[in-house]
C-alpha positions in Angstrom: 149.0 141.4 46.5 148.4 144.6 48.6 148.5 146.8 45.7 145.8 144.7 43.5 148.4 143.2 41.5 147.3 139.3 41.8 149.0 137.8 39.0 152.3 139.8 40.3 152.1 138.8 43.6 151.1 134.9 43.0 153.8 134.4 40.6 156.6 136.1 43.5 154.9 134.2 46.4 155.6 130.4 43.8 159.0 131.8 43.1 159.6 132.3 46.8 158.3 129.0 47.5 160.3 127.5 45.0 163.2 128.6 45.5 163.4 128.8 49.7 160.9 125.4 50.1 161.9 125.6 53.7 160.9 128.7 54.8 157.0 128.0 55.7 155.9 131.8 55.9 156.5 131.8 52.2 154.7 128.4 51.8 152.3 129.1 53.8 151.8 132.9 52.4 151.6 131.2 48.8 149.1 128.6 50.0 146.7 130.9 51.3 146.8 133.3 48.2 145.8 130.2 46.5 142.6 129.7 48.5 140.5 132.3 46.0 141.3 130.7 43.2 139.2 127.6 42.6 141.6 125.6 39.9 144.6 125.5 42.6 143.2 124.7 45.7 145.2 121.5 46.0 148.1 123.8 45.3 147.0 126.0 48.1 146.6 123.0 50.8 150.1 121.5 49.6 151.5 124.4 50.3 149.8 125.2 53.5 150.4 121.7 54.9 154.1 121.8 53.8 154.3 125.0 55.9 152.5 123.6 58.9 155.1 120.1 58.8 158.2 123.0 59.1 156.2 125.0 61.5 153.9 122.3 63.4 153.3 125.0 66.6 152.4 127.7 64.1 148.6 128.6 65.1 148.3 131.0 61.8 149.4 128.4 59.4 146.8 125.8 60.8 143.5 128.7 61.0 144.2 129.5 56.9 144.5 125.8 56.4 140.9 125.5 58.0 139.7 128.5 56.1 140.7 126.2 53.0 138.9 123.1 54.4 135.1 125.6 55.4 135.5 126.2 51.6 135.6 123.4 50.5 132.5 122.0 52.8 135.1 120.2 54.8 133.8 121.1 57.9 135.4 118.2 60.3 138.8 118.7 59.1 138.8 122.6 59.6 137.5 122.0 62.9 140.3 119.8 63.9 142.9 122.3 62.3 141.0 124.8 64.5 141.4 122.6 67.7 145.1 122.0 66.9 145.7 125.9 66.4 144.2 126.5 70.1 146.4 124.1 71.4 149.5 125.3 69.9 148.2 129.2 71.0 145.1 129.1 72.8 144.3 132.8 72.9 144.4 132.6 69.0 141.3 134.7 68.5 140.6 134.0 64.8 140.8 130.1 65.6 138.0 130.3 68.4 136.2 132.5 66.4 136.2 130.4 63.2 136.0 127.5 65.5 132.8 129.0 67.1 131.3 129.9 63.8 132.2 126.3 62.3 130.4 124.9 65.4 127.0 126.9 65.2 126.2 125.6 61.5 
């Protein structure tokens, strides 16, 4: 993904996922390469909820699951992903800034 080689890098990332389904950094890491592309976003919050229910205290896995939910116009649920990221790590800066944002529109 790094080196602009999407295809590449999705394909590894739904091998990983595949093949270790309960490690949720791979899930997770999957899911959130998914987000961009608009025919898999049900993919992409699968995955990112299947790595949140291995890794519930996980504060990362929760604020990309909320970046999924802002683009999809699903405001109220990224804002209580948001809330449940602060309370897992509540110096998360990307939560309360996404949070914030979410909260001035």
């Amino acid at each position: 993904m790094q080196q602009n080689q999407r295809d590449l890098g999705l394909r590894l990332l739904a091998e990983a996922s595949m093949l270790e389904p309960r490690v949720a950094r791979y899930r997770a890491q999957y899911g959130y390469a998914l987000i961009k592309e608009t025919g898999t976003r049900r993919i992409a919050e699968t995955e990112l909820q299947a790595a949140i229910s291995l890794e519930p205290n996980n504060a990362s896995y929760r604020v990309m699951l909320a970046e999924l939910y802002k683009q999809l116009g699903l405001k109220r649920r990224a804002e209580g992903e948001l809330e449940r990221a602060l309370v897992a790590d509540p110096k998360n800066e990307a939560a309360r800034t996404l949070l914030s944002n979410l909260k001035q529109k």
